[in-house]
N, C-alpha and C positions, 0 to 999 in steps of 0.2 A: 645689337639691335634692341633688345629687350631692356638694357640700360638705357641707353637713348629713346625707348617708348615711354620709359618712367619716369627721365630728364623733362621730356615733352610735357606728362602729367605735373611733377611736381612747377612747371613753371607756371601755370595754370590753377594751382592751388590746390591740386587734386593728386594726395597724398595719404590716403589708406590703403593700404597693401595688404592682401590679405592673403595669404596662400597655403596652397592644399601642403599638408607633409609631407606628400609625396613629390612634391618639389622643392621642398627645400635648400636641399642642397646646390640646383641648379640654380634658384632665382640667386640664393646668395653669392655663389661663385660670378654668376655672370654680370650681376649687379654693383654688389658691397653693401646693398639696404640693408641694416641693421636693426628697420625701426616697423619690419614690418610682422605681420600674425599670422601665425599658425595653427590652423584646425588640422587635424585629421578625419572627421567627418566631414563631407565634401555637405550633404545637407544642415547640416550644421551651420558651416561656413557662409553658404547661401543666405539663411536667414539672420545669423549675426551680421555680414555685410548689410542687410537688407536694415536693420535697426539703428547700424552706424551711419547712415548716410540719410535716414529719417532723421537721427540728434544733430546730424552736424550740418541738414541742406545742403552736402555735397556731395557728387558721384565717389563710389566706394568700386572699388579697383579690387578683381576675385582671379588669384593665375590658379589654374587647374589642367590637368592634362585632358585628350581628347575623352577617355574612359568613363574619364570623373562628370562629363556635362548634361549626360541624362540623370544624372542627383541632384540636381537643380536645377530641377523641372518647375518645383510647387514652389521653390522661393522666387526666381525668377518669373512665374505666373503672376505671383502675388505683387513685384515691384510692376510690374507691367500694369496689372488693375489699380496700383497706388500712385501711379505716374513717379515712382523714385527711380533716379538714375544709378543701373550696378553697369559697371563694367567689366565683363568674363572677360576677360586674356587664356584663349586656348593654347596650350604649347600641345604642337602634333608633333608625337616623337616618331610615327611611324610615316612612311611611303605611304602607304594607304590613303585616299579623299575619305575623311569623315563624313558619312553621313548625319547632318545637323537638324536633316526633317523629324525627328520623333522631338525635337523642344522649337521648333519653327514657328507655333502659337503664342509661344512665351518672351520670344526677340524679337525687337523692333528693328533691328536693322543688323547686318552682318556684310562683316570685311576681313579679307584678308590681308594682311600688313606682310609688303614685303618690300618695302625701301623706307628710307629715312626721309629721302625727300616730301613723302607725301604722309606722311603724319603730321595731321594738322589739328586742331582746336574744334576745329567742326566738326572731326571726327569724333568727340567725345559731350557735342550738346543733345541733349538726351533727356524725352519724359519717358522712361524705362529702362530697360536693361538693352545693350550690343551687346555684339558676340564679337571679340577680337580674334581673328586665329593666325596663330605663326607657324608656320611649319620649321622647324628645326633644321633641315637638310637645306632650305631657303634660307634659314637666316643665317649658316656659317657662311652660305657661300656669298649673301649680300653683304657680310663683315667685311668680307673681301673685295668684293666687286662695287657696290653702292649704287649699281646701277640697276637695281630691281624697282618695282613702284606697286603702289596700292592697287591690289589687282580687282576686288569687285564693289561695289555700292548696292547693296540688296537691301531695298527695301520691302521688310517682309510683311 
């Protein structure tokens, strides 16, 4: 699923990858991306996305796990008051519903992706930052099955 969310982006022309270190290992296994960035500071990450995607006028693509997304809080604010488009890819590795309300000011819209069929192009036009979230325990089993779909449209 996360491969084919990326297939999605890159045919779209929308190809910065930027990802926490604490996922590395996973985007790379699941993916093969080779070409994409690595921060270890998650605020960090936030705001260097937030710069690449001001130089290049294209959405800048941030995977983080659920933990990492209250630390980009102030970059995410900030792409929202500059109308640049980031897109957060949350990977939720826990059971757990993330609670998303302590950065809800700072997202213009929030989905959670959990079928291939309905990732689409509109889901990524954007004057600020979405919130992507995948739950992990969803997306083995939508590997399998493909019969999951985009479960919400929040406009926040």
């Amino acid at each position: 699923m996360i491969k084919y969310l990326c297939n999605v982006l890159a045919k779209h022309d929308i190809s910065n990858f930027i990802v926490s270190n604490e996922l590395k290992n996973f985007f790379e296994s699941k993916t093969g991306i080779k070409t994409a960035e690595y921060i270890s500071d998650t605020r960090t990450l936030t705001f260097y996305a937030l710069g690449k995607a001001q130089l290049s006028n294209k959405p800048c693509v941030i995977f983080i796990d659920e933990y990492e997304l209250p630390n980009c809080y102030t970059g995410l604010m900030e792409a929202k008051f500059q109308k640049i488009p980031l897109i957060v890819v949350m990977i939720c590795c826990y059971k757990t519903e993330f609670d998303s309300s302590s950065i809800k000011e700072a997202i213009i819209r929030e989905y959670s992706i959990l079928s291939k069929d309905n990732i689409t192009f509109n889901c990524f036009m954007c004057n600020g930052p979405i919130l992507l979230k995948l739950h992990l325990s969803e997306l083995n089993a939508a590997e399998n099955t493909k019969d999951l779909i985009l479960k919400t449209d929040k406009t926040i």
